[in-house]
N, C-alpha and C positions, 0 to 999 in steps of 0.2 A: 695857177699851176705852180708858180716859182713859191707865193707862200705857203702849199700844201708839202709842198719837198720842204722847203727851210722847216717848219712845223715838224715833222718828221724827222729829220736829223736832228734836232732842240732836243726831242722825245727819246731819242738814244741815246744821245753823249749823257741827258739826266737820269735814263737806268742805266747808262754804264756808270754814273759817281754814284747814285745810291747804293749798286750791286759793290762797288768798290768800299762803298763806309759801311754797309753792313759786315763783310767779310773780316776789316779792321773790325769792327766793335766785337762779333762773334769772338774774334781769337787774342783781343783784347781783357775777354770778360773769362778766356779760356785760362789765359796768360795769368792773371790773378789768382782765377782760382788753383792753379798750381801753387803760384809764389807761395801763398798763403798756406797752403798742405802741406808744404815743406818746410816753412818754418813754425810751423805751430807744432809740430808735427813726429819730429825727425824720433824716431828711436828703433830703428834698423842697426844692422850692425855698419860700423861706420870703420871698423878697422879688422880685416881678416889677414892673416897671413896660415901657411902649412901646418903651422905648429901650434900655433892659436887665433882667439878671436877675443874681440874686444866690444862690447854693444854698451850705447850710451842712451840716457834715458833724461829728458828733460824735464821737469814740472812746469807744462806751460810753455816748452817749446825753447830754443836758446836765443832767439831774440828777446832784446828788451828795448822798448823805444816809453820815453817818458817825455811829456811836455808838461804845463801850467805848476809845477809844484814848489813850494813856500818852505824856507829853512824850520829845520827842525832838527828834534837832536837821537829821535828816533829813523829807521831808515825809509825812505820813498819807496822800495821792493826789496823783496827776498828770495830769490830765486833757488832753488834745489837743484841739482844733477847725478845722475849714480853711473858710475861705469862698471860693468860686472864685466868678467874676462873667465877665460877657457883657458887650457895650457897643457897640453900633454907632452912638452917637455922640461927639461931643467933649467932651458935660460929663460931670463928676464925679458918682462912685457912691460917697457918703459912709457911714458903717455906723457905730453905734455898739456897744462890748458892756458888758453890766451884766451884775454876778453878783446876783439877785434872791434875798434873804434868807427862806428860808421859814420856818425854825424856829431858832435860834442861843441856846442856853441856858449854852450857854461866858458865862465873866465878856468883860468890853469888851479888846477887841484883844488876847482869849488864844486866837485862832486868826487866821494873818496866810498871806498871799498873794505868790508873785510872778508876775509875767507878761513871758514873752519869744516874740517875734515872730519869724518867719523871710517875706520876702518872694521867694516861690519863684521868681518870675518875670521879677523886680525890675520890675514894673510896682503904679505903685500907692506909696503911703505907708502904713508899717504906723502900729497905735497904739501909744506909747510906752511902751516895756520897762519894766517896776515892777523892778529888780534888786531892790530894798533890801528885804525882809518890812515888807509893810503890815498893819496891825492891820483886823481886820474887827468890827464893830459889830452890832447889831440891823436897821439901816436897810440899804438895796440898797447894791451901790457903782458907780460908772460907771469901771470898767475903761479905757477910753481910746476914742477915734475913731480910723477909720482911712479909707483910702478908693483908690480906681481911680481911675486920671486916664485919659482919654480912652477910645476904641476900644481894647478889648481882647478878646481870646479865649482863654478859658479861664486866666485869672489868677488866680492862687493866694496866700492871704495864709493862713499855718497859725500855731496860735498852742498855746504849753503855760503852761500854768496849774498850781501846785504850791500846796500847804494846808499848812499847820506848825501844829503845838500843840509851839510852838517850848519847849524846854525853859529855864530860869532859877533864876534863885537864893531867888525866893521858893516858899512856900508852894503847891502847887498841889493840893492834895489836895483842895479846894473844886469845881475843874473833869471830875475822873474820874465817871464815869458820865453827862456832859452829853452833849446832842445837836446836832449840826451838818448842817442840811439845806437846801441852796441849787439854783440854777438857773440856768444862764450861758444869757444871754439876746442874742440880735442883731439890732438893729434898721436899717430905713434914714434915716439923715440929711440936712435939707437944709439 
């Protein structure tokens, strides 16, 4: 009788853990497939205010996570973003963009950046072009400001972003196998 009961209680407490690990895995596998929708994802308007609106459009999502890649003097990605804006008044719709550092195990400024602007509409001031390969660090970087001058409709400021693990004369065998995984971010400015 006493191992018909022990048997019994053994039988609950193991569907209460399995009932327990499936509910994790379900909301685990839920929890993903969010993450993943949103950053692949994102091109909602991401900045409204009474006077205007600002909606960002990513090619590809604003994450970028890169691992196994080999110097070169061509870039490892290219990334595109357009911000179009609305305005139906006379002041300025200022924007900033930060590329937000999430993981960067490369050595200091062995992965570098440029950024060129095209002002589709020629309304508006873009942020200032990086020609030259800037070095990228551990810390976020502020990318540039840009911004919409007055009343506009449907203005376009598109922007390409390129990533180097620019090739050199030293030693680089330290940085193979590193990880590089960032977030181009767009905020509004006042």
């Amino acid at each position: 009788m006493i191992l018909i009961k022990t048997i019994l209680i053994i039988n609950k407490i193991l569907t209460f853990f399995i009932f327990i690990l499936l509910m994790l895995l379900i909301s685990g596998v839920t929890y993903s497939y969010f993450m993943a929708d949103f950053f692949d994802n994102e091109n909602e308007p991401s900045i409204v205010a009474s006077s205007g609106e600002m909606d960002f459009y990513y090619n590809g999502g604003p994450l970028i996570t890169i691992s196994d890649i080999a110097p070169s003097n061509d870039p490892f990605i290219t990334k595109t973003f357009t911000i179009n804006a609305n305005n139906t008044t006379d002041e300025e719709m200022l924007y900033q963009i930060n590329l937000e550092i999430i993981d960067n195990s490369f050595e200091q400024n062995s992965i570098s950046y440029t950024l060129k602007g095209t002002n589709l509409d020629n309304k508006g001031i873009l942020s200032t072009d990086v020609l030259t390969k800037e070095g990228i660090g551990k810390e976020d970087v502020n990318l540039g400001i840009g911004k919409f001058i007055g009343k506009v409709t449907n203005a376009a400021h598109s922007y390409e972003i390129k990533f180097y693990f620019y090739r050199d004369n030293y030693n680089q065998l330290d940085d193979l196998g590193k990880i590089f995984k960032a977030n181009i971010n767009i905020e509004s400015k006042k």
